[in-house]
C-alpha positions as CSV (number, residue, x, y, z in Angstrom):
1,X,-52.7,-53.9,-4.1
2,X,-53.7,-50.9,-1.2
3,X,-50.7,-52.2,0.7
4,X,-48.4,-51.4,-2.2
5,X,-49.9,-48.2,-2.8
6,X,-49.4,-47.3,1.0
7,X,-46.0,-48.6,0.7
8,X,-45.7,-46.5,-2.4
9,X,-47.0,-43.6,-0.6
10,X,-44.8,-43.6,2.2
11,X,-41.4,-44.0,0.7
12,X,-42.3,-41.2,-1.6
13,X,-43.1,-38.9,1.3
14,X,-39.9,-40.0,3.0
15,X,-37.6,-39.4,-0.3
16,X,-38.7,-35.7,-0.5
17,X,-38.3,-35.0,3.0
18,X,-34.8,-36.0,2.3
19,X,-33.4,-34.9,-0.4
20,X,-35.9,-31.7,-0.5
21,X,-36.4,-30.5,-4.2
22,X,-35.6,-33.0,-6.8
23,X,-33.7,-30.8,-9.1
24,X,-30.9,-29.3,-6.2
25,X,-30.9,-32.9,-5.5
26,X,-30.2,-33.7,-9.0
27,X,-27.3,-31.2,-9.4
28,X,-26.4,-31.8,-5.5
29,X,-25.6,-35.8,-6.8
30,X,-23.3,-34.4,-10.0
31,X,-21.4,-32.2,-7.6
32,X,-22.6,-28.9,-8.9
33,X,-24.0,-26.2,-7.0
34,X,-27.7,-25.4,-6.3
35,X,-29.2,-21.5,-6.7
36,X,-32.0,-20.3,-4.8
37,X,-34.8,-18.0,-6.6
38,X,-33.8,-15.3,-4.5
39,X,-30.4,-14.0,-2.7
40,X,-30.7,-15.4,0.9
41,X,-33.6,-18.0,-0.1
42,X,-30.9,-21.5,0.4
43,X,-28.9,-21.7,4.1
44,X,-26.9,-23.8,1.9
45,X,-25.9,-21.3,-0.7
46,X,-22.6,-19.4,1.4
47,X,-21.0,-17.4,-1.8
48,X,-18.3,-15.9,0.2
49,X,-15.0,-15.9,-1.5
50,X,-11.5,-15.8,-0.2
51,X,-8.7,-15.6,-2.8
52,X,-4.8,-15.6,-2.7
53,X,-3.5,-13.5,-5.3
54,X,0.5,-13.7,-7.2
55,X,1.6,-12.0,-9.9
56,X,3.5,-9.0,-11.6
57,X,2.9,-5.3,-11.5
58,X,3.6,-3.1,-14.2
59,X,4.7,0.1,-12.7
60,X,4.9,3.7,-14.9
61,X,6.2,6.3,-12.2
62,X,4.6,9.3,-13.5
63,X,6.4,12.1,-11.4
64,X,8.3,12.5,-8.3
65,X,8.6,16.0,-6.8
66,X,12.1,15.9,-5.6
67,X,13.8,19.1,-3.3
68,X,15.0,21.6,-5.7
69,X,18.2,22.1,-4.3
70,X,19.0,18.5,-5.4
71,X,17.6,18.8,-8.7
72,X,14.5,17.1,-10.1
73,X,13.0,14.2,-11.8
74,X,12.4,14.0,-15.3
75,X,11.2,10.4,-16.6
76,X,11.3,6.3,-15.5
77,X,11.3,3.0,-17.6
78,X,8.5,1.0,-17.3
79,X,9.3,-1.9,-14.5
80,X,8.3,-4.9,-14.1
81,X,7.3,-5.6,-10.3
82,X,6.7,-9.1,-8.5
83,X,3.2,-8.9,-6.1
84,X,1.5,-10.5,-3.9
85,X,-1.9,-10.2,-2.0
86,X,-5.1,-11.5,-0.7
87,X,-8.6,-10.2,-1.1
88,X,-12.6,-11.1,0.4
89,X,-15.8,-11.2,-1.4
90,X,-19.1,-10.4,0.4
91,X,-21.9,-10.7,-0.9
92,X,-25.3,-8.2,-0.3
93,X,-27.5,-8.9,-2.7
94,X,-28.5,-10.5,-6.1
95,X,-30.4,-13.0,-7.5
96,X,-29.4,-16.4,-8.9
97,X,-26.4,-16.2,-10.5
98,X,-25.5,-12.6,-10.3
99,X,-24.1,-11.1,-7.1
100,X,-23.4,-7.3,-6.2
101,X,-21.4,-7.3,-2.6
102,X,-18.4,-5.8,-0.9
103,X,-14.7,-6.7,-1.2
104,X,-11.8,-5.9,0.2
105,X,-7.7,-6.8,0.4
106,X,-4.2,-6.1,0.2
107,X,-1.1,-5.9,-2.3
108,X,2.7,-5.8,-1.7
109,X,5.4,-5.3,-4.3
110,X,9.0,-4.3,-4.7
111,X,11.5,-4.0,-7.1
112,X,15.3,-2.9,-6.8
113,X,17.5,-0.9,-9.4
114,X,14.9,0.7,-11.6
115,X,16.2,3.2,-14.3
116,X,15.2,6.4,-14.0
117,X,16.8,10.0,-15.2
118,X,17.1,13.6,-12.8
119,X,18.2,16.7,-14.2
120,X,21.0,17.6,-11.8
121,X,21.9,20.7,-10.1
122,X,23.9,22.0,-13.5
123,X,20.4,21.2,-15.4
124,X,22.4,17.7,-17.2
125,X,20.3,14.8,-17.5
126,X,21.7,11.9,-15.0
127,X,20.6,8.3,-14.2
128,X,19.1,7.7,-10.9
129,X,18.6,4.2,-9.8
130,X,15.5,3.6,-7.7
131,X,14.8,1.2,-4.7
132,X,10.8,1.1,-4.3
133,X,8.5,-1.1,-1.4
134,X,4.7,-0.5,-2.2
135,X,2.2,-1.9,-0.1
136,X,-1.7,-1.1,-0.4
137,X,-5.2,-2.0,1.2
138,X,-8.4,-1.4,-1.0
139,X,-11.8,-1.9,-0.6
140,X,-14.9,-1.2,-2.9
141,X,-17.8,-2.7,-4.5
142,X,-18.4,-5.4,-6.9
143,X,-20.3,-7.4,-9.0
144,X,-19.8,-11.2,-10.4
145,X,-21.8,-13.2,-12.4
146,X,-21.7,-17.4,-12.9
147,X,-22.0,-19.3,-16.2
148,X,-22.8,-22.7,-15.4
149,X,-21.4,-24.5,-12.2
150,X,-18.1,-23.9,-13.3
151,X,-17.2,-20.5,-14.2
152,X,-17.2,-17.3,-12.4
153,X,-16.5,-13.3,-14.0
154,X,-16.4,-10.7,-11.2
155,X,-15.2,-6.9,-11.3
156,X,-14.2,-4.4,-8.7
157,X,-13.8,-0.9,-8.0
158,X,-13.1,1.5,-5.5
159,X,-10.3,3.7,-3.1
160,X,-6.9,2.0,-2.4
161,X,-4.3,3.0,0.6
162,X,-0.9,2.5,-0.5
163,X,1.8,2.6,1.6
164,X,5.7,3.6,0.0
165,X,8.7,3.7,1.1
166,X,11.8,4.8,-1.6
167,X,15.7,5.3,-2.0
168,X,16.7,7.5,-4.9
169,X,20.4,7.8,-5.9
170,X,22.1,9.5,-8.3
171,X,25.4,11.3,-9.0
172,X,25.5,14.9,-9.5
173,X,28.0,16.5,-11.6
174,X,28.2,19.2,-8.6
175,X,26.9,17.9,-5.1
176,X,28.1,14.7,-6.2
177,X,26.2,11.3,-4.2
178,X,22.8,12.3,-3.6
179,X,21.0,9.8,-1.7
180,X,17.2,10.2,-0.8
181,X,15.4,7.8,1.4
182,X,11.6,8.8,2.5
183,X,8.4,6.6,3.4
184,X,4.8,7.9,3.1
185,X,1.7,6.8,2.5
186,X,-1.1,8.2,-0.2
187,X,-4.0,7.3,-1.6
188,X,-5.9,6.7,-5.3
189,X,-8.5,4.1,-7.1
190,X,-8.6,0.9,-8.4
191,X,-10.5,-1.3,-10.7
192,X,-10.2,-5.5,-11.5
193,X,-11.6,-7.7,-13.5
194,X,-11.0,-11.4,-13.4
195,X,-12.3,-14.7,-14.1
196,X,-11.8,-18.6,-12.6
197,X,-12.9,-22.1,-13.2
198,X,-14.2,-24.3,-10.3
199,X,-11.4,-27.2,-9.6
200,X,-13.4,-29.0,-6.8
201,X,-16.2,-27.9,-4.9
202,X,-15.6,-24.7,-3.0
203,X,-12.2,-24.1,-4.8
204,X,-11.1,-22.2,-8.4
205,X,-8.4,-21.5,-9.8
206,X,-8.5,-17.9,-12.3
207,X,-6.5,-15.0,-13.5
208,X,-7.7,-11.3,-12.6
209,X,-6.0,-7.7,-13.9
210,X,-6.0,-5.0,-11.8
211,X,-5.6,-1.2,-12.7
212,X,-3.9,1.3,-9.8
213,X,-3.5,5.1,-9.8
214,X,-2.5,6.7,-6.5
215,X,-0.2,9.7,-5.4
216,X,2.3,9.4,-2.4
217,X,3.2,12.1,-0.3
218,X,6.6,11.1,1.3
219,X,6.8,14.9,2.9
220,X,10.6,14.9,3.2
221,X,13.4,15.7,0.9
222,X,10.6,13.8,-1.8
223,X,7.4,15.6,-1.4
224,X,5.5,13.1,-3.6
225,X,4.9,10.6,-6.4
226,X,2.4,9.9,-8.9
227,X,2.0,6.0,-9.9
228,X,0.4,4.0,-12.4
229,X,-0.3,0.0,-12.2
230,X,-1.2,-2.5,-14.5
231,X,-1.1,-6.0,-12.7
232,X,-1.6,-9.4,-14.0
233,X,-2.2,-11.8,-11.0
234,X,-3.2,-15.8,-11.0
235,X,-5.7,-16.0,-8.1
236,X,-6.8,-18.9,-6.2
237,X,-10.3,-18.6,-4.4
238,X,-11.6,-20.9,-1.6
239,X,-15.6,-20.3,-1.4
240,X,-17.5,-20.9,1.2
């Protein structure tokens, strides 16, 4: 009977040794995630998150101060524009399932042949078709929290540097052809919100929507632009 005790004893002693706490072993075995009691309390616990993002920007060009000389802008359609982009997820703090941390990434869209209309030299109203490359990097805080092993709801905020470069065409009744092509860059905010469901361990799939203001300052015969962004992106995240 004191040998199986012993016995008894000493497997015990060797099973928590290695699996550690029974319940991270426990959720460990179904393939969830364990969660320390603090941020930084489980080596194991690596919350960084890298996604790829791919979607559509919708694009309201707000104003675009053109040269006087070659008359001046007076209003654009709403465009559809195809994006893509790539952001990072650091975490600084938290506890459990909520996280507060710094991210950062990048966006790049284009679009050719959007409508817009200039009031020419004469003062008539003429369309203009618009060529426009956008490319931005922002960086800014957020915060995420998780809802079982599963699911994961983060936002975002802060400063974005966008990147432009533009060709604007029209024909005026009396300069005829007018052609404009300028780059600059410019800066503005950001917000996002999005959301993803854990496919495999370390990997989600989600959706995310992303607001953009910003104003360009091309400098040349276009002194500047103001731009508004709604974007709807599918995201894919690898964390690790």
């Amino acid at each position: 009977m004191r040998a199986r005790l012993a016995l008894l004893t000493i497997l015990s002693a060797s099973g928590c040794a290695a699996t550690g706490d029974p319940l991270q072993h426990y959720q460990s075995a179904l393939g969830g995630r364990s969660y320390p009691s603090t941020f930084g309390g489980d080596a194991n616990r690596q919350p960084t998150h890298v996604q790829g993002m791919l979607g559509a920007s919708y694009l309201n060009i707000q104003n675009i101060d053109i040269d006087p000389s070659l008359g001046s802008f007076a209003s654009s359609d709403e465009t559809e524009m195809p994006l893509i982009g790539g952001a990072a997820q650091l975490p600084l703090g938290g506890e459990h399932r909520i996280h507060i941390g710094l991210e950062g990434g990048f966006t790049l869209g284009w679009q050719g042949n959007i409508e817009a209309f200039a009031f020419g030299s004469n003062g008539a109203v003429v369309v203009a078709d618009t060529d426009l490359w956008l490319t931005d990097l922002f960086g800014g805080v957020y915060g995420d929290i998780e809802l079982g092993d599963r699911l994961r709801i983060y936002a975002g905020v802060g400063p974005t540097l966008q990147f432009g470069s533009i060709d604007y065409d029209y024909d005026d009744p009396v300069l005829g052809h007018v052609s404009i092509n300028d780059d600059g860059f410019g800066t503005g905010y950001y917000s996002r919100i999005g959301i993803e469901f854990t496919i495999s361990p370390g990997m989600a799939i989600g959706a995310s929507y992303r607001y953009v203001d910003s104003n360009i300052d091309f400098g040349g015969q276009i002194s500047d632009m103001d731009l508004k962004q709604d974007q709807y992106m599918l995201t894919c995240t690898q964390s690790f």
